[in-house]
C-alpha positions in Angstrom: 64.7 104.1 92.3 67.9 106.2 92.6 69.1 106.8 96.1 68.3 109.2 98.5 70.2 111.3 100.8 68.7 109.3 103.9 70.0 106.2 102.2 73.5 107.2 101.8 73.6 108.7 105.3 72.3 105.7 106.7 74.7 103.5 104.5 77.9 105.5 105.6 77.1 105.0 109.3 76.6 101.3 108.8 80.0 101.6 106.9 81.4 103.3 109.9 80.3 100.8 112.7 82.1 98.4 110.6 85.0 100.6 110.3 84.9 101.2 113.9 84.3 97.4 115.2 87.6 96.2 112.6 89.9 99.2 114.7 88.9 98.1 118.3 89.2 94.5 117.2 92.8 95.3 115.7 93.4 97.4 119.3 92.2 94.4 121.2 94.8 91.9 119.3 97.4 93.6 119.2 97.6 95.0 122.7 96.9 91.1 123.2 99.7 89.9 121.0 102.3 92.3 119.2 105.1 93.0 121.9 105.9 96.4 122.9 102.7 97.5 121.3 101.0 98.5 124.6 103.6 100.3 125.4 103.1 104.3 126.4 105.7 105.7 124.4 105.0 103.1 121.8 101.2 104.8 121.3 102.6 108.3 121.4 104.2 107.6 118.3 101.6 105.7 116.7 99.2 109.1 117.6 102.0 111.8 116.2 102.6 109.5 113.3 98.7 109.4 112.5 98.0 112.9 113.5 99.3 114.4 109.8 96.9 112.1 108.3 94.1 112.8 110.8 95.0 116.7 110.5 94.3 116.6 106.6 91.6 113.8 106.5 89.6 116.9 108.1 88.9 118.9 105.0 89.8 116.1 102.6 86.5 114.3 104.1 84.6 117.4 103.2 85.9 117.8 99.3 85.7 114.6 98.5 81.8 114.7 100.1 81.2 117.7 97.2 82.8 115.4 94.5 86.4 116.7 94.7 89.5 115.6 95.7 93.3 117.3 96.3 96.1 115.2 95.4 98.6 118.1 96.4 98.5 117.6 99.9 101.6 116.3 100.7 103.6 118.2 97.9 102.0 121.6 100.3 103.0 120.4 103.5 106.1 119.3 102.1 106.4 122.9 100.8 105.3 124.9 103.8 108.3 123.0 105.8 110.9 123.9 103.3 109.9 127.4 103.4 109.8 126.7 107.2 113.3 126.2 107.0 114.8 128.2 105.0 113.0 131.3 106.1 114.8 130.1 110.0 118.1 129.8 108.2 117.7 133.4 106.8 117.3 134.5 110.7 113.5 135.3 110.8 111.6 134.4 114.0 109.4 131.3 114.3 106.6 132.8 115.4 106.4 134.6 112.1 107.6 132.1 110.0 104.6 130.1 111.0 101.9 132.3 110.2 103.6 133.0 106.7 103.3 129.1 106.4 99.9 128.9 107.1 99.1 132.1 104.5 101.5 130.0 101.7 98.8 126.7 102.5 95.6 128.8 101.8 97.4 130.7 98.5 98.4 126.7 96.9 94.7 125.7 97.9 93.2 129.2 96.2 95.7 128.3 93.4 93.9 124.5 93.4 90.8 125.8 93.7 90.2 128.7 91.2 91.6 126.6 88.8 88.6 124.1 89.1 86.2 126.2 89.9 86.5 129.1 87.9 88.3 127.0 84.8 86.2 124.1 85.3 89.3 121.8 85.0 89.1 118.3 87.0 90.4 118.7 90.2 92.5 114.8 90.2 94.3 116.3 87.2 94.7 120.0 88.4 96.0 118.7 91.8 98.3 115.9 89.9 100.2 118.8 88.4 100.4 121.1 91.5 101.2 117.9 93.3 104.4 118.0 91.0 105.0 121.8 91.1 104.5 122.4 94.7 107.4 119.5 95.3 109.5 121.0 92.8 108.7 125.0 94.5 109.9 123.2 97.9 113.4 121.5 96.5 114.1 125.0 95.1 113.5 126.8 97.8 115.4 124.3 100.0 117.7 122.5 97.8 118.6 119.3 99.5 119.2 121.1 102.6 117.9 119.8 106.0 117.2 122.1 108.8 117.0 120.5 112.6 117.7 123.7 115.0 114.1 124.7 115.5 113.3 126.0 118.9 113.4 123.4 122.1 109.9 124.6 123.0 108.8 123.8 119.5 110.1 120.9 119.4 109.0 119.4 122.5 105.6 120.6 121.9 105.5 118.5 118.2 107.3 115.4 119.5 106.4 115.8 123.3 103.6 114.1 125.5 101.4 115.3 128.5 103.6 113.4 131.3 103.7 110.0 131.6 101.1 109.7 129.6 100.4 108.0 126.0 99.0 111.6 124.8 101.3 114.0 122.5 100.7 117.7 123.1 99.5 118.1 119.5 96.6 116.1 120.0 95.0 118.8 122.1 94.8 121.2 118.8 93.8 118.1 116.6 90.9 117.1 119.0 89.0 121.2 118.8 89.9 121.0 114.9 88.0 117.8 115.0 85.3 119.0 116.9 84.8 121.8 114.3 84.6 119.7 111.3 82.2 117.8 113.0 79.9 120.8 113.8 80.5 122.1 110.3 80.0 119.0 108.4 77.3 117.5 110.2 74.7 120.3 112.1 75.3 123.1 109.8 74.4 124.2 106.2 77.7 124.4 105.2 77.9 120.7 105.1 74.1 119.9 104.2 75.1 122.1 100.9 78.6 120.0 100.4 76.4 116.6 100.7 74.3 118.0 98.3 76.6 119.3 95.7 77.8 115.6 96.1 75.0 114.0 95.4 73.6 116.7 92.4 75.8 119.4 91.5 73.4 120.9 89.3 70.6 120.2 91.8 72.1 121.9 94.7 73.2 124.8 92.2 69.1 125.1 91.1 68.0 125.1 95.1 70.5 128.4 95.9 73.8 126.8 96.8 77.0 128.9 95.7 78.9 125.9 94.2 81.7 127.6 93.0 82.2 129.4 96.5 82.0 126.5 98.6 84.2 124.7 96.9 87.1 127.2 97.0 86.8 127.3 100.5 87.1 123.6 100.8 89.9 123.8 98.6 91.6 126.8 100.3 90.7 125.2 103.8 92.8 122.2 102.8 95.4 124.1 101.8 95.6 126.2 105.4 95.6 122.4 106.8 98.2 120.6 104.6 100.4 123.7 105.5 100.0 123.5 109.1 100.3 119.9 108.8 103.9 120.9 106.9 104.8 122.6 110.2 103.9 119.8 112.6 105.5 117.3 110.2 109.1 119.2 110.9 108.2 119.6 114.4 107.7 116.9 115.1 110.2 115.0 113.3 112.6 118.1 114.1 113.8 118.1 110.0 112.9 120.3 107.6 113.2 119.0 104.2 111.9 119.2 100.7 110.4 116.1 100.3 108.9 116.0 103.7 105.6 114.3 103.5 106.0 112.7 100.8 103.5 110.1 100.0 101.1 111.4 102.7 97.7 112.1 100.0 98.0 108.1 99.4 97.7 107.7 103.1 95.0 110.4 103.4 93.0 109.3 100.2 93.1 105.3 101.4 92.2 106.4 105.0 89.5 108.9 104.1 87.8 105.9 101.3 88.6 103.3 104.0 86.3 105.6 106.6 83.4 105.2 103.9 83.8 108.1 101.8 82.5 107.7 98.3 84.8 109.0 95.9 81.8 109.9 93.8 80.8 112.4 96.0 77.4 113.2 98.6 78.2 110.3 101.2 80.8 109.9 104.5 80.9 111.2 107.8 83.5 112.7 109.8 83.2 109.7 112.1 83.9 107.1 109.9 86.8 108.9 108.1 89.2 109.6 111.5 88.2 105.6 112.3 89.8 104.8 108.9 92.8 106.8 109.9 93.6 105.2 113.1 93.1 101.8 111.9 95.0 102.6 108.8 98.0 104.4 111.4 97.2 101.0 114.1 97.9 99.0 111.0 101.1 100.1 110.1 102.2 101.0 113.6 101.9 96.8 114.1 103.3 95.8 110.7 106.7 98.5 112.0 106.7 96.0 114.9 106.5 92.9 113.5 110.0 94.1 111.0 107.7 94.7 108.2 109.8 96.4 105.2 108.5 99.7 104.1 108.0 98.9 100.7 105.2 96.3 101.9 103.4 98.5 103.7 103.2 101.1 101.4 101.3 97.7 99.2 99.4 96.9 102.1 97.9 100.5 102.1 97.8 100.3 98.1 95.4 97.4 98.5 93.4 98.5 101.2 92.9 101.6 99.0 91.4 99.6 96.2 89.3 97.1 98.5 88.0 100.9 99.8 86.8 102.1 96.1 85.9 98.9 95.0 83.9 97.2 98.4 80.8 100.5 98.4 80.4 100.2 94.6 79.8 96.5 94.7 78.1 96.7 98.1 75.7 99.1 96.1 75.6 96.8 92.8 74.4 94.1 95.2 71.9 95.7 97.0 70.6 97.5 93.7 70.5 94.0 92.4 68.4 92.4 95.3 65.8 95.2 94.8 65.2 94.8 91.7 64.5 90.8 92.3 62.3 92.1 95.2 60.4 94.7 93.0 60.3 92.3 90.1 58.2 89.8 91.9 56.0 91.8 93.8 55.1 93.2 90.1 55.0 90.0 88.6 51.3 89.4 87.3 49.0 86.3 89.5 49.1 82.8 87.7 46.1 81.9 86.3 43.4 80.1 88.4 43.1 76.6 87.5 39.8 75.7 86.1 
C-alpha cells in the first residue's frame, strides 16, 4: 500500500524528535565538557555562524518538499556580496545598495526557476551550472578585491549582540522569517500544495494546483534569501569577497536532509529542518574547539549528509519490509484440520 500524506507527516515528526533529542543531548555534553563552549560570546558566534545556513534552510525546506532543489545558493550570496562591494567602492549608499542586492537574489532565482519550469530542465543540473556562473559573475564583478569599510552601524548590527547577552542582533529578523515559513508551510495552502506536488506532481496538477507557478516562487524566494544571506555574510564577517560563501549549499543541503527532508520530495517540516541546522552549526562549533582541521569537518558534514539520504530510505525499506511479513500472514490460508 503506497504511503500516505498522514504517514509521511507523521514519519517526519518522529524524524524530528529524534533530530531534536541528538541536539539537546549534544548541548548538554558539551556545555558539560568542551571548555569555553558555554561561553556568551562563544554561542554568539556559533548563532551568526549558523544563521546563513538557517536563513537559506527556510526556502530550501520548501523546494526540496515540492521535489526540487537549488544548488546555487552559495554561488548567489557569494554574488550579491561582490556586487555589495563593488557597488560601495563606486560611492553608492548602503541603503541602496542593499535593496539592489535583494532585487539581483530574486532575478538569479527567476533565472533558476524559469529554466525548470518553463524548460522542464532538472533543477540539480540547472542549479549545478548557475552554481558555476553565478561564482564566476561575482569574481568579475569583484576581481579578487576585498572590501571591509562598510558602515560601523552595519557592521555592529551583523556581528553585534543584544548586551551581555549570548543573542546577535540578526537573530531578531531570522526568528519573524522563521515564524513565516512556518505559517506558510504548515497552516496554509501554499504549503499543503508544495507537500502535494512532492508527493504527486501530476496529481496535485489534476486537483487545481499551479505547479509551474509555485515553483518559481520557491525558486525566486530562495534567491531573495541567498541574496540577503550574501549581505549578512559580509556584514557580519565585515569582507566582501567573491567567493564568499562558498561551500554554504553543502551545509544547507546536509542540514535541511539531516532535519528529515526527503530529497524525493512531499515530506519535512520546518521544525525538524532548523533542528538539523543547529546541530549541524553545534557540531562544528565543538569540533573548532577541540583544534579540529577544516578539511575534517567539511568530511564530517560529507558523511552526515549521506547517513541523511541514506538512513529515511532504508528506514522506509524496513518498515515496507515488516508490512509485508505482517500482511503476508494474516493472508496466509488456515492449516488444514487434522482428521
Amino acid at each position: 500500500m503506497p504511503e500516505t500524506f498522514a504517514d509521511r507527516f507523521k514519519n517526519a515528526v518522529r524524524w524530528d524528535t529524534a533530530v531534536g533529542a541528538l541536539l539537546i543531548v549534544l548541548l548538554l555534553c558539551s556545555f558539560s565538557f568542551v571548555d569555553n563552549f558555554g561561553n556568551a560570546l562563544n554561542v554568539s558566534f556559533l548563532i551568526g555562524n549558523t544563521l546563513p545556513i538557517a536563513l537559506i534552510a527556510l526556502p530550501m525546506t520548501m523546494l526540496v518538499i515540492s521535489g526540487e532543489v537549488d544548488l546555487s545558493v552559495g554561488s548567489t550570496a557569494g554574488l550579491s556580496g561582490a556586487v555589495m562591494g563593488a557597488l560601495w567602492n563606486n560611492g553608492m549608499a548602503i541603503e541602496t545598495i542593499i535593496p539592489l542586492c535583494l532585487a539581483l537574489g530574486v532575478v538569479c532565482g527567476l533565472v533558476n526557476g524559469l529554466l525548470v519550469t518553463r524548460l522542464g530542465l532538472p533543477s540539480l543540473a540547472v542549479t549545478i551550472g548557475t552554481m558555476a556562473a553565478y561564482r564566476g559573475i561575482a569574481q568579475i564583478v569583484l576581481g579578487s578585491d576585498s572590501v571591509t569599510d562598510f558602515p560601523g552601524q552595519y557592521l555592529d548590527f551583523g556581528a553585534g549582540r543584544f548586551g551581555d547577552t549570548f543573542i546577535p542582533y540578526a537573530a531578531l529578523p531570522f526568528v519573524i522569517l522563521l515564524a513565516v515559513a512556518v505559517v506558510v508551510l504548515h497552516a496554509t495552502r501554499v504549503g499543503r500544495s508544495l507537500f502535494a506536488i512532492g508527493a504527486s506532481e501530476e496529481a496535485a496538477r489534476f486537483s487545481g494546483v499551479r505547479v509551474k507557478r509555485l515553483k518559481l516562487s520557491m525558486f525566486v524566494t530562495t534567491g531573495l534569501l541567498s541574496a540577503l544571506t550574501g549581505v549578512f555574510w559580509a556584514l557580519h564577517y565585515a569582507s566582501a569577497r567573491y567567493d564568499n560563501a562558498t561551500g554554504l549549499e553543502l551545509s544547507v543541503i546536509a542540514a535541511v536532509l539531516l532535519g528529515g527532508i526527503d530529497f524525493d520530495g512531499g515530506k519535512g517540516t520546518i521544525g525538524g529542518a532548523i533542528a538539523g541546522v543547529f546541530l549541524l552549526g553545534t557540531l562544528q562549533n565543538v569540533m573548532s574547539l577541540l583544534n579540529v582541521s577544516a578539511q575534517s569537518q567539511i568530511v564530517v558534514t560529507g558523511v552526515l549528509l549521506v547517513i541523511s539520504v541514506l538512513a529515511p530510505r532504508v528506514g522506509r525499506q524496513l518498515a515496507q519490509a515488516r508490512a509485508r511479513r505482517r500482511t503476508a500472514r494474516t493472508s496466509a490460508p488456515p492449516a488444514p484440520a487434522a482428521s
